[in-house]
VOPAGU-2260 file (C-alpha; in pm, 1 decimal, decimal comma):
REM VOPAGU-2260
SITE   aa  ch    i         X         Y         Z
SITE  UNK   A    0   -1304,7    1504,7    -139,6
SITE  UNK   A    1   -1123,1    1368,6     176,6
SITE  UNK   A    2    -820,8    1341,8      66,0
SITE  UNK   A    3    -756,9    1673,6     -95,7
SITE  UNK   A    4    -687,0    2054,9     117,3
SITE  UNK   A    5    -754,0    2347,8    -121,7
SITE  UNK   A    6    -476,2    2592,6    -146,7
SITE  UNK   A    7    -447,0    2940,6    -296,2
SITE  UNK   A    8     -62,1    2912,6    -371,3
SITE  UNK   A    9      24,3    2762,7    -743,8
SITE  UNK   A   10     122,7    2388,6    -688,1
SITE  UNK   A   11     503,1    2390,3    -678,2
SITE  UNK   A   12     503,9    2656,2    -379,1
SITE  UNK   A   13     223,4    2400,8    -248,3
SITE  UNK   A   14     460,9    2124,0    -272,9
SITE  UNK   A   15     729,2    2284,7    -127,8
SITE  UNK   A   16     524,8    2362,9     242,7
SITE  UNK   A   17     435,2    2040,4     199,3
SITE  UNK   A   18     725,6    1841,4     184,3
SITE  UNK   A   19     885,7    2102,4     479,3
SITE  UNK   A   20     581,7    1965,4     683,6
SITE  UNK   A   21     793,8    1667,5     747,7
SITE  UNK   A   22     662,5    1355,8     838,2
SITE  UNK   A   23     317,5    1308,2    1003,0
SITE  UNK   A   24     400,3    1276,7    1421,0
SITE  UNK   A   25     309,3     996,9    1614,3
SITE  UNK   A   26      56,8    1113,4    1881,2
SITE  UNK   A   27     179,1    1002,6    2208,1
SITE  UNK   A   28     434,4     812,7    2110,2
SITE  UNK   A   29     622,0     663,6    2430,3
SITE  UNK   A   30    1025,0     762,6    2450,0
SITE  UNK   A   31    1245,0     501,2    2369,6
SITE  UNK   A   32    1402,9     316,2    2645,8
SITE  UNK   A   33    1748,7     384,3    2762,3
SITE  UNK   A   34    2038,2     218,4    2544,0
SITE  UNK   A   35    1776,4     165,7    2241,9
SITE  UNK   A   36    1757,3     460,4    2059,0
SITE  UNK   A   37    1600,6     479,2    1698,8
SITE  UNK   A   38    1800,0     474,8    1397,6
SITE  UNK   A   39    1794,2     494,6    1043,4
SITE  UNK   A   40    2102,5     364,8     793,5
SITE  UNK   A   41    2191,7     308,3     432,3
SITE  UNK   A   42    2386,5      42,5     231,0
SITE  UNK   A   43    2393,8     -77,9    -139,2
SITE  UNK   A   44    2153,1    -277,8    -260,7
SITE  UNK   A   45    2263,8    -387,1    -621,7
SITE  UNK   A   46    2222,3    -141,0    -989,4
SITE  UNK   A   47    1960,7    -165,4   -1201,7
SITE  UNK   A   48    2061,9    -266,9   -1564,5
SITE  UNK   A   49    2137,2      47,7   -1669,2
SITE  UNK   A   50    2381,3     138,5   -1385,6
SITE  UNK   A   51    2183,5     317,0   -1196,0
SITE  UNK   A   52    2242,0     234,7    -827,3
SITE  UNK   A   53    2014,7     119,6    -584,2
SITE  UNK   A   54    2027,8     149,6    -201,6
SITE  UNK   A   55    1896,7     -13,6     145,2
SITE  UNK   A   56    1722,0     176,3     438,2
SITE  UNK   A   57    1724,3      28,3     741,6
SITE  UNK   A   58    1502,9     185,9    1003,2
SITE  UNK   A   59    1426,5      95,8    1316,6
SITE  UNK   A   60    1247,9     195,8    1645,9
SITE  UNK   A   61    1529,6       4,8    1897,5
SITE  UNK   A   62    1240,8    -207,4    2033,2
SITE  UNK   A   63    1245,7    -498,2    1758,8
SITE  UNK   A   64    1117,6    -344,1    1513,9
SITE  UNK   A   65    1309,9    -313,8    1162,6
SITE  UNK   A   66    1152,3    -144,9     835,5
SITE  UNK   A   67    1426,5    -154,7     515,4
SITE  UNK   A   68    1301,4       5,1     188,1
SITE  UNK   A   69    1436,7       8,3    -118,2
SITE  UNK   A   70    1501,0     311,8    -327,3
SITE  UNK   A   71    1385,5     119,5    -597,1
SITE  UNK   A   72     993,7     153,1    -620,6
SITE  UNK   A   73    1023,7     286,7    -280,3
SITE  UNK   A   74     965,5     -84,3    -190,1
SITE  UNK   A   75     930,7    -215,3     177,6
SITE  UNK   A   76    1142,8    -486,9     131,7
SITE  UNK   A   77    1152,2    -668,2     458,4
SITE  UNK   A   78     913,8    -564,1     811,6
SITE  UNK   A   79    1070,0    -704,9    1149,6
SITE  UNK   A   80     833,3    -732,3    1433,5
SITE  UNK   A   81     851,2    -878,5    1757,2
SITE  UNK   A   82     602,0   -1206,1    1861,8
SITE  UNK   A   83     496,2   -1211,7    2169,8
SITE  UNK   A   84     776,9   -1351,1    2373,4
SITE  UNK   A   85     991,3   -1046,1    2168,1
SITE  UNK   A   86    1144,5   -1225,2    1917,1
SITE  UNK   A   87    1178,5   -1033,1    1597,0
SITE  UNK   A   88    1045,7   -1163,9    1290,5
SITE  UNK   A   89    1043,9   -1051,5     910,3
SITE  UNK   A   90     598,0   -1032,9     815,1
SITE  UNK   A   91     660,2    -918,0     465,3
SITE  UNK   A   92     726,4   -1089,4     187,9
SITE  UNK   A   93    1013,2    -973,1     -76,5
SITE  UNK   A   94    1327,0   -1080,9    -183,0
SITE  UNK   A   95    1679,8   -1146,8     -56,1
SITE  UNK   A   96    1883,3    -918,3    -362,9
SITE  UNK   A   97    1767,6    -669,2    -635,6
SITE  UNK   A   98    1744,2    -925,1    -875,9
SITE  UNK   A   99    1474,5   -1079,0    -746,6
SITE  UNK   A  100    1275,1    -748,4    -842,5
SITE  UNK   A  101    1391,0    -717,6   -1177,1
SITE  UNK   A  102    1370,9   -1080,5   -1266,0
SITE  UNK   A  103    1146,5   -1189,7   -1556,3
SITE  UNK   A  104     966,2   -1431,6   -1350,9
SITE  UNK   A  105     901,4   -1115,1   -1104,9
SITE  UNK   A  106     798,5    -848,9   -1384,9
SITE  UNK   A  107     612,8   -1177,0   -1545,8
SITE  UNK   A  108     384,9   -1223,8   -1269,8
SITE  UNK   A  109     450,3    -901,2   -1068,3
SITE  UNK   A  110     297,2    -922,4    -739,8
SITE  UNK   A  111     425,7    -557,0    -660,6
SITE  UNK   A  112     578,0    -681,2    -335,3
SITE  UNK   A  113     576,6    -395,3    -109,9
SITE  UNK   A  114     578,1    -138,8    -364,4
SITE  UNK   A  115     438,0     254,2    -384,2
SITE  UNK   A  116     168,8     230,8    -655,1
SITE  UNK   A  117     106,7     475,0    -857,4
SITE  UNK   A  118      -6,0     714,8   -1032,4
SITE  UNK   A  119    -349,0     528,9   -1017,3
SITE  UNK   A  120    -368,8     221,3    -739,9
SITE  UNK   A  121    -565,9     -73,3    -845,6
SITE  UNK   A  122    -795,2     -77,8   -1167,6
SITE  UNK   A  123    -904,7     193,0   -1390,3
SITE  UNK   A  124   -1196,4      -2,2   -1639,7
SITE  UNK   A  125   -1091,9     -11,3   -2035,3
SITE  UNK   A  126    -805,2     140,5   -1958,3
SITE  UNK   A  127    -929,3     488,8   -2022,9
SITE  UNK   A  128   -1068,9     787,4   -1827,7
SITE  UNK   A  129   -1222,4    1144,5   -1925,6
SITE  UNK   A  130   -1160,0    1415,0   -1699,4
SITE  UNK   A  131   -1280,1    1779,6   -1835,2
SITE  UNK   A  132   -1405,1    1659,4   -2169,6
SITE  UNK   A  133   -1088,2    1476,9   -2283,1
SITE  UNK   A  134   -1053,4    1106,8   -2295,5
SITE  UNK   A  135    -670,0     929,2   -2194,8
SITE  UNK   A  136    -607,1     632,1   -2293,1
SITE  UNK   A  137    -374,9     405,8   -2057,9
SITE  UNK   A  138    -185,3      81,8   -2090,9
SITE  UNK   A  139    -401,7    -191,1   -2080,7
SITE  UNK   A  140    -167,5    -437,6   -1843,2
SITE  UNK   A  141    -429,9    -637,6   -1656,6
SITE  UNK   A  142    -697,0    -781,5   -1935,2
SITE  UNK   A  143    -851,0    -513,9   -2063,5
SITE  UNK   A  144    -818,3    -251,4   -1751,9
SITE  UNK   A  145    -520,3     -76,1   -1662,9
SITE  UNK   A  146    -366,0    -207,3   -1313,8
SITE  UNK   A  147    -154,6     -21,6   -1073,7
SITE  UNK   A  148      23,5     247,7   -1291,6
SITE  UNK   A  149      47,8      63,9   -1614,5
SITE  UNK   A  150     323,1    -120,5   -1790,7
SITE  UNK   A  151     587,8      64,1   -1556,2
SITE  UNK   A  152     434,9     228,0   -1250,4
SITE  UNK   A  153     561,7     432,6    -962,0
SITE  UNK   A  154     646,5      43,7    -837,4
SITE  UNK   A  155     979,1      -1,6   -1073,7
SITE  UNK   A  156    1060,5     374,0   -1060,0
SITE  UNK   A  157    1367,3     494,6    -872,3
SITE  UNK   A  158    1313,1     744,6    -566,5
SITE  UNK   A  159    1513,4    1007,2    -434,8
SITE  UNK   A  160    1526,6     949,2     -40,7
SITE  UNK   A  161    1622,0    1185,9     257,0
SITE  UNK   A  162    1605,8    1006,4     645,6
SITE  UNK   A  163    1532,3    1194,6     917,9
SITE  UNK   A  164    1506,3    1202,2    1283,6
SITE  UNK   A  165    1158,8    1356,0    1497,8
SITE  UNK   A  166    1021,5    1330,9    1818,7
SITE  UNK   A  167    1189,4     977,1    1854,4
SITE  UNK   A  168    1090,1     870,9    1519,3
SITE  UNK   A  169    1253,6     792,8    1222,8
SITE  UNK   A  170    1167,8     849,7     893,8
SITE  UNK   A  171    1258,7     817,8     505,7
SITE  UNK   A  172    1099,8    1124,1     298,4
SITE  UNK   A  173    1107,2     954,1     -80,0
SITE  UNK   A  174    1030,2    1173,7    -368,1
SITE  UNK   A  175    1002,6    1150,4    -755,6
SITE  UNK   A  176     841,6    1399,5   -1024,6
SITE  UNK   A  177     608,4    1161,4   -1269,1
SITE  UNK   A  178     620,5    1368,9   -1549,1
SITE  UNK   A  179     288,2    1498,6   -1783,2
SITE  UNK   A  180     185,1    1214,0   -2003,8
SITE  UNK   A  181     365,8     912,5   -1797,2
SITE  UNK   A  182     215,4     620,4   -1881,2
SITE  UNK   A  183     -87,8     818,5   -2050,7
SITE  UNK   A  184    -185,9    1039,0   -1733,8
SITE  UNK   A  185    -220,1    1416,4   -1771,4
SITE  UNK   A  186      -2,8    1659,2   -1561,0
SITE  UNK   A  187     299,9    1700,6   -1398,0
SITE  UNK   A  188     309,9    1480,8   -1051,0
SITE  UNK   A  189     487,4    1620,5    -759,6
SITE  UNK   A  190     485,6    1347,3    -568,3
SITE  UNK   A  191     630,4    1227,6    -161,3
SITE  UNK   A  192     588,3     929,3      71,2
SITE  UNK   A  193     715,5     919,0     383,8
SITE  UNK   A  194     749,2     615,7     531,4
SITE  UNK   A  195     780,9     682,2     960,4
SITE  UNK   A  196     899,9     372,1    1233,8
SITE  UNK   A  197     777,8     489,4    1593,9
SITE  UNK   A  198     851,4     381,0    1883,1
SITE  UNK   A  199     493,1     229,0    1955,4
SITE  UNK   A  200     566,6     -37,4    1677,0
SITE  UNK   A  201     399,9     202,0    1383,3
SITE  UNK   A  202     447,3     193,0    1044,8
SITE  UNK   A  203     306,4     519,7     932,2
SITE  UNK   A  204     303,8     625,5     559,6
SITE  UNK   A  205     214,2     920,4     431,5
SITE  UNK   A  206     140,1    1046,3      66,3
SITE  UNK   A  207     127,2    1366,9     -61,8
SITE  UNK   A  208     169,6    1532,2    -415,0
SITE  UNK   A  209      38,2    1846,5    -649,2
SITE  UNK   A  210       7,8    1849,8    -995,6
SITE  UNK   A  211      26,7    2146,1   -1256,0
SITE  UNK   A  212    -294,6    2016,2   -1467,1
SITE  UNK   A  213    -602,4    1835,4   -1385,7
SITE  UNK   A  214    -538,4    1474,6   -1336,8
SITE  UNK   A  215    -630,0    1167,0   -1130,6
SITE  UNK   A  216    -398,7    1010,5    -807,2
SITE  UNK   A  217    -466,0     708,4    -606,5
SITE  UNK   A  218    -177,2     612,7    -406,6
SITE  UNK   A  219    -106,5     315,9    -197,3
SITE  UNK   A  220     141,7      50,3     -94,7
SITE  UNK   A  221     150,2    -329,8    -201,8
SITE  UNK   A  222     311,3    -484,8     105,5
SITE  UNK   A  223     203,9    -863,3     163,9
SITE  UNK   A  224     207,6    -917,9     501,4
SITE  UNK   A  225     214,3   -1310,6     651,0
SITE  UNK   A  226     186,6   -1247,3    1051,0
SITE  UNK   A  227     343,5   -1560,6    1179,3
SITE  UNK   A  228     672,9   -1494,0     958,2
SITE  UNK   A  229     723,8   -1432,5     584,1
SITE  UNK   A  230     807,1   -1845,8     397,6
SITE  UNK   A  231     584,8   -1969,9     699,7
SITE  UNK   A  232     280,5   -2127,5     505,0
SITE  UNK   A  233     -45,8   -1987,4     444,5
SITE  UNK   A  234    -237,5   -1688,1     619,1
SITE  UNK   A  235    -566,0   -1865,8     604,6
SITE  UNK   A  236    -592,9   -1915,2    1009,4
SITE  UNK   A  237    -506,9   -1524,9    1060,6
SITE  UNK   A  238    -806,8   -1349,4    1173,5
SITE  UNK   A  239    -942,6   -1060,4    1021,4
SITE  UNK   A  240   -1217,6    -789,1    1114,0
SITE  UNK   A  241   -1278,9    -518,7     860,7
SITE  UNK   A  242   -1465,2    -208,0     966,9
SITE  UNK   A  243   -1705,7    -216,0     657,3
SITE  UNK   A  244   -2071,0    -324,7     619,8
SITE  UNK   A  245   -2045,6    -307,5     225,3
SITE  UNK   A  246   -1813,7    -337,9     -65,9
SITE  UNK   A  247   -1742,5    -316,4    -421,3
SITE  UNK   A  248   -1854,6    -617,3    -625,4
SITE  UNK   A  249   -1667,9    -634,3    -926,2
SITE  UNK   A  250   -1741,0    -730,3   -1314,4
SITE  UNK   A  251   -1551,4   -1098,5   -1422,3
SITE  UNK   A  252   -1285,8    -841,0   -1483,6
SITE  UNK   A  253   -1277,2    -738,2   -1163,4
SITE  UNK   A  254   -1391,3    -356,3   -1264,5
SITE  UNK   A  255   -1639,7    -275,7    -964,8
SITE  UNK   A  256   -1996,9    -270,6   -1086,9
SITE  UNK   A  257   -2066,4      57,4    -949,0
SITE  UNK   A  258   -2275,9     -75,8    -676,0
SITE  UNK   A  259   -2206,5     -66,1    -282,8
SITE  UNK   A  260   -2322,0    -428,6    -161,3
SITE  UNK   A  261   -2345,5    -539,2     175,4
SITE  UNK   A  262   -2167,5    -803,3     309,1
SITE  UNK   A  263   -2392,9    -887,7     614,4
SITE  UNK   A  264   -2467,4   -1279,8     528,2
SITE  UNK   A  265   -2199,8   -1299,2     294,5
SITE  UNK   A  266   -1818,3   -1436,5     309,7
SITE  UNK   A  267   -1715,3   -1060,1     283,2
SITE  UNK   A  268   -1840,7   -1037,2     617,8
SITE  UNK   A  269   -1558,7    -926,4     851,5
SITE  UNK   A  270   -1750,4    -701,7    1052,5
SITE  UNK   A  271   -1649,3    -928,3    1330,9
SITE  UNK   A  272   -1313,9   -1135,8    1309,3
SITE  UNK   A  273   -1308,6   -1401,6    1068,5
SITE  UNK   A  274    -997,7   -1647,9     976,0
SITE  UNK   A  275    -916,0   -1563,3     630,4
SITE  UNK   A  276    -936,9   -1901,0     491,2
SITE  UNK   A  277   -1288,7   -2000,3     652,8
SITE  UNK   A  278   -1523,2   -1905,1     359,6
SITE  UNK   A  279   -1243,9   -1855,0     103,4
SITE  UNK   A  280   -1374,0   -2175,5     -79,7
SITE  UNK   A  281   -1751,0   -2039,9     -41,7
SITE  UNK   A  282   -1916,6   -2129,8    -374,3
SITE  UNK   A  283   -2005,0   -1682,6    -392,7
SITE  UNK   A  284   -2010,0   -1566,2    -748,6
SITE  UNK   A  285   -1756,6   -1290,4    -643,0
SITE  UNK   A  286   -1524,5   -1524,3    -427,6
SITE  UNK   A  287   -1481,6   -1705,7    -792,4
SITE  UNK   A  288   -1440,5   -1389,9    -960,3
SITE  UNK   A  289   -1125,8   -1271,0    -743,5
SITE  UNK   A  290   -1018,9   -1676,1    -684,8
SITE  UNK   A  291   -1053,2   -1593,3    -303,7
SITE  UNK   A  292   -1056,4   -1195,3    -184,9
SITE  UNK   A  293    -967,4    -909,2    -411,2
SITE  UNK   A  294   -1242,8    -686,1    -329,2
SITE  UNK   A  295   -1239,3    -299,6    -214,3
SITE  UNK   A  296   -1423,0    -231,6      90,1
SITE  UNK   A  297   -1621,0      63,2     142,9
SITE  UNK   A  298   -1514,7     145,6     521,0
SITE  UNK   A  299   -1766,9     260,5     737,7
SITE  UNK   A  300   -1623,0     597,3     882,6
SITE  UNK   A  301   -1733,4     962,5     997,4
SITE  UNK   A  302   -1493,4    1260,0     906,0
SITE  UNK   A  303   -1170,9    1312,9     756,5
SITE  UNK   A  304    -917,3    1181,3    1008,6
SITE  UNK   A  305    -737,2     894,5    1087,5
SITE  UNK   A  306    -997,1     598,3    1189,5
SITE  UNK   A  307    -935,3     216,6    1234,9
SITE  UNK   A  308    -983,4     -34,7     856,4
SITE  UNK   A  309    -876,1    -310,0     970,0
SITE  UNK   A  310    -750,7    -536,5    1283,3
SITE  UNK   A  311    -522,4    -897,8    1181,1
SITE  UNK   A  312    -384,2   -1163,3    1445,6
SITE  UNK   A  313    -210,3   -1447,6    1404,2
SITE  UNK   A  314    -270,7   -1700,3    1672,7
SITE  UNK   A  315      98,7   -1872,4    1662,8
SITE  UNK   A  316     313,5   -1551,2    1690,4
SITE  UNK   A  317      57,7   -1353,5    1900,5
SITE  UNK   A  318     131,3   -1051,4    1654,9
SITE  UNK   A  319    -126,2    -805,9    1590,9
SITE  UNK   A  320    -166,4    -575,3    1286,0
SITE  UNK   A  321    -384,7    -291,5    1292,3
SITE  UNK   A  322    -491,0     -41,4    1027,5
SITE  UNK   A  323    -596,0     331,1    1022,3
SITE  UNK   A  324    -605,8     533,7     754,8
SITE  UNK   A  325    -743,9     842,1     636,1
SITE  UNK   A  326    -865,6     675,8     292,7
SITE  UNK   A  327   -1233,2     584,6     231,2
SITE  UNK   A  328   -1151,2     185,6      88,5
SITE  UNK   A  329    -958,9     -70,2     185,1
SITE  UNK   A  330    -862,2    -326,5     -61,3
SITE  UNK   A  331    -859,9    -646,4     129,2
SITE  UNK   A  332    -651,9    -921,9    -159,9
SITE  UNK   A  333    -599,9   -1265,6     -39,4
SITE  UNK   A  334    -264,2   -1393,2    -264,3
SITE  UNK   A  335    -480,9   -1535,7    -479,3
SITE  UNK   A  336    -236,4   -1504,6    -785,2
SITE  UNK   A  337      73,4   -1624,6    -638,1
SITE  UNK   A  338     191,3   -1937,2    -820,5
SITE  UNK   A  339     480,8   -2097,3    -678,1
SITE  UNK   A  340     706,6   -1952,4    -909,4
SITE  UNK   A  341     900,3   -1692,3    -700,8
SITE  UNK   A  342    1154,6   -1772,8    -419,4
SITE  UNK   A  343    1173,5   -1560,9    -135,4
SITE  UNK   A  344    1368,2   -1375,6     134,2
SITE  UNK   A  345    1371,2   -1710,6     356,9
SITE  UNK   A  346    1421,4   -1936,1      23,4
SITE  UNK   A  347    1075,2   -2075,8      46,5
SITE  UNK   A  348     834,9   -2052,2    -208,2
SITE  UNK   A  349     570,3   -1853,5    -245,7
SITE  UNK   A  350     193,7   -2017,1    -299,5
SITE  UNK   A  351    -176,0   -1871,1    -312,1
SITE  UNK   A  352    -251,1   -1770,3       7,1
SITE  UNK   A  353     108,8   -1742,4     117,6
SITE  UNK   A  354      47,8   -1344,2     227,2
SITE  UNK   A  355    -222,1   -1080,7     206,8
SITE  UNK   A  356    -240,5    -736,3     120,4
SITE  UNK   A  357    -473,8    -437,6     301,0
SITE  UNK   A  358    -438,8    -142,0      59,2
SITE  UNK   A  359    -579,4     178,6     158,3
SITE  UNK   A  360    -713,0     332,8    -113,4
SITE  UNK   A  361    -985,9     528,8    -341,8
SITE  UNK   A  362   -1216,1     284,4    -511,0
SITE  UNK   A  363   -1090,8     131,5    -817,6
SITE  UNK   A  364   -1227,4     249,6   -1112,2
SITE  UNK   A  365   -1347,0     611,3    -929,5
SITE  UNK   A  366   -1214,1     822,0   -1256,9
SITE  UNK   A  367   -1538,1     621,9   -1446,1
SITE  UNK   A  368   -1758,4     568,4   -1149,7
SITE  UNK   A  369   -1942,6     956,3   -1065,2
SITE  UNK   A  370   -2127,9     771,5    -744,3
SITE  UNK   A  371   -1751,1     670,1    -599,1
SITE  UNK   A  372   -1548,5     984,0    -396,0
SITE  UNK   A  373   -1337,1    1176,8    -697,7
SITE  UNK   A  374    -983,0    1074,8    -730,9
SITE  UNK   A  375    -938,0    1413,8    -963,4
SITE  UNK   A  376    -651,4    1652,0    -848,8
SITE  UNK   A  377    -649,2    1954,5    -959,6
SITE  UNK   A  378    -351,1    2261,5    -942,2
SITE  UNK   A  379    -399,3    2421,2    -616,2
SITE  UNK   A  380    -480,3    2127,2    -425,2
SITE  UNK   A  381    -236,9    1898,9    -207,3
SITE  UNK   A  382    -322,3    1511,8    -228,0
SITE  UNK   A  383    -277,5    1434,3     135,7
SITE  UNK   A  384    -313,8    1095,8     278,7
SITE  UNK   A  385    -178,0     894,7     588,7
SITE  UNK   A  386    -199,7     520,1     680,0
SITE  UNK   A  387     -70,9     350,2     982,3
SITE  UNK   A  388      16,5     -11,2    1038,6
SITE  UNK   A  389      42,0     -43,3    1421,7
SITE  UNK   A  390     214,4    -390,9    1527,5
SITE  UNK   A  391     212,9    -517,3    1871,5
SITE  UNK   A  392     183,1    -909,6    2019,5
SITE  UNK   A  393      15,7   -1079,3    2309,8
């Protein structure tokens, strides 16, 4: 198990030295230059319908780059990045108010824009898992499978959040307890993500939690990114490269078939950059499984440590997305489901294809798959994960 460091100490004393840890540091980060210092603000952002208030953080490195999240679902609601001649430019997609969130054409379709996910990211098969001998039975919100949480994940929870200042970054330390028997999982979740801005144009987020019984975790975040500028069109000219020679194919239910296929000769071939819309329309039994990408690939990595998923660029902005992560998938989803139906940030539309998604991940399904890397955490242990998204533009 990657993901998980032993401890001795009982889990809420592991918790604790974990959160004090603070947020993962950005090796080598360069000092930000004089007059644009990072900084890191709050604002109101709208009440849910029960009153409960929701607010805004703004982060940002002073170089262009802006990061605001949303106590609500701890969701990255808009990502500013400079193109290459330095203009900033929103690359997520999201919406303009809290409505837009909590909207029945939003928790209709939800496309979990920018969200944490949890407890369990992506798919668990028939909606139920044994772990020690006992069998829990989950919401079944996605056919017959249980997606993303269940009926009311980690995504439309609300966070506690505490900013911070390190080595020149900034950061926003979000924490909720999920507690034993949410949404049919066993245990008591301790659970923190930190998102970090650097001054080298990183996104870094970091998971950690500890649980007082034996359960199963799989955290991740749903941002859709569009590269050339969120309401621009289509990502099918950005080009990917995916540091995997196989993947998961999935069932018509898209529950992985427990085999590790390769992708040499197929369109799941990014081994070498690829636009995303060149094969997209390839006649592949899986590419008309997922209705274009939404397939977990099994990244081809040595060790525990941070190591490179994924590279995107978009040829009109010049921006460049990279992503490391710690994490043994990568879930590489292609819009597939969005239907014109939601209006966003900009006003425009969103259609398939309008943004993609790289979620670092387990494999879906790992709590009923023995061959895939566990997802079980058990008391004593500290999940512990880290992904960066590193943006820069030539």
């Amino acid at each position: 198990m990657r993901y998980v460091r032993p401890q001795a100490a009982a889990a809420g004393t592991v918790l604790a030295a974990a959160l004090a840890a603070g947020p993962v540091p950005s090796a080598g980060a360069a000092p930000a230059a004089p007059g644009s210092a990072p900084g890191i603000s709050k604002e109101p952002f709208g009440r849910l319908a029960d009153g409960t208030a929701i607010e805004r953080y703004t982060l940002s490195n002073g170089r262009g780059m802006r990061v605001r999240v949303l106590t609500y679902g701890g969701i990255v609601q808009s990502l500013e990045v400079p193109d290459r001649r330095g203009r900033p430019g929103n690359v997520a997609l999201g919406f303009a108010s809290l409505d837009g969130y909590t909207s029945e054409a939003y928790t209709t379709a939800n496309p979990y824009f920018g969200a944490i996910i949890g407890r369990y990211g992506n798919r668990i098969g028939g909606a139920e898992f044994t772990l020690d001998g006992t069998t829990y039975e989950l919401a079944a919100n996605n056919g017959p499978n249980s997606l993303h949480g269940g009926d009311k994940g980690f995504d439309e929870r609300v966070w506690k959040a505490v900013p911070a200042k390190e080595d020149g970054n900034v950061s926003l330390r979000m924490t909720r307890t999920s507690p034993d028997g949410e949404e049919g999982y066993p245990g008591t979740l301790e659970t923190a993500v930190t998102y970090t801005v650097t001054a080298r144009g990183e996104l870094r987020i970091s998971y950690r939690a500890t649980t007082d019984r034996p359960t199963v975790v799989n955290l991740t975040n749903h941002t859709y990114f569009n590269l050339a500028g969120e309401g621009s069109g289509d990502v099918y000219d950005h080009r990917l490269q995916v540091n995997a020679s196989r993947y998961t194919p999935v069932d018509s239910t898209l529950i992985p078939t427990g085999g590790l296929a390769p992708v040499r000769g197929t369109p799941f071939d990014f081994t070498r950059p690829h636009a995303i819309g060149e094969r997209i329309r390839d006649g592949h039994p899986q590419i008309l499984i997922g209705q274009g990408y939404d397939h977990n690939y099994v990244l081809d990595r040595a060790g525990s440590g941070l190591a490179r998923a994924a590279r995107v660029t978009e040829p009109s902005s010049g921006r460049t997305m990279e992503v490391l992560t710690t994490e043994p998938g990568l879930q590489f989803y292609s819009g597939n489901f969005l239907t014109g139906t939601l209006k966003g940030t900009s006003g425009k539309v969103y259609r398939q294809g309008d943004g993609f998604c790289l979620e670092t991940q387990h494999f879906p399904d790992s709590p009923n798959q023995p061959r895939f890397p566990s997802t079980t955490l058990r008391p004593g242990q500290v999940y512990d994960t880290t992904t960066v998204y590193a943006f820069s533009a030539r």
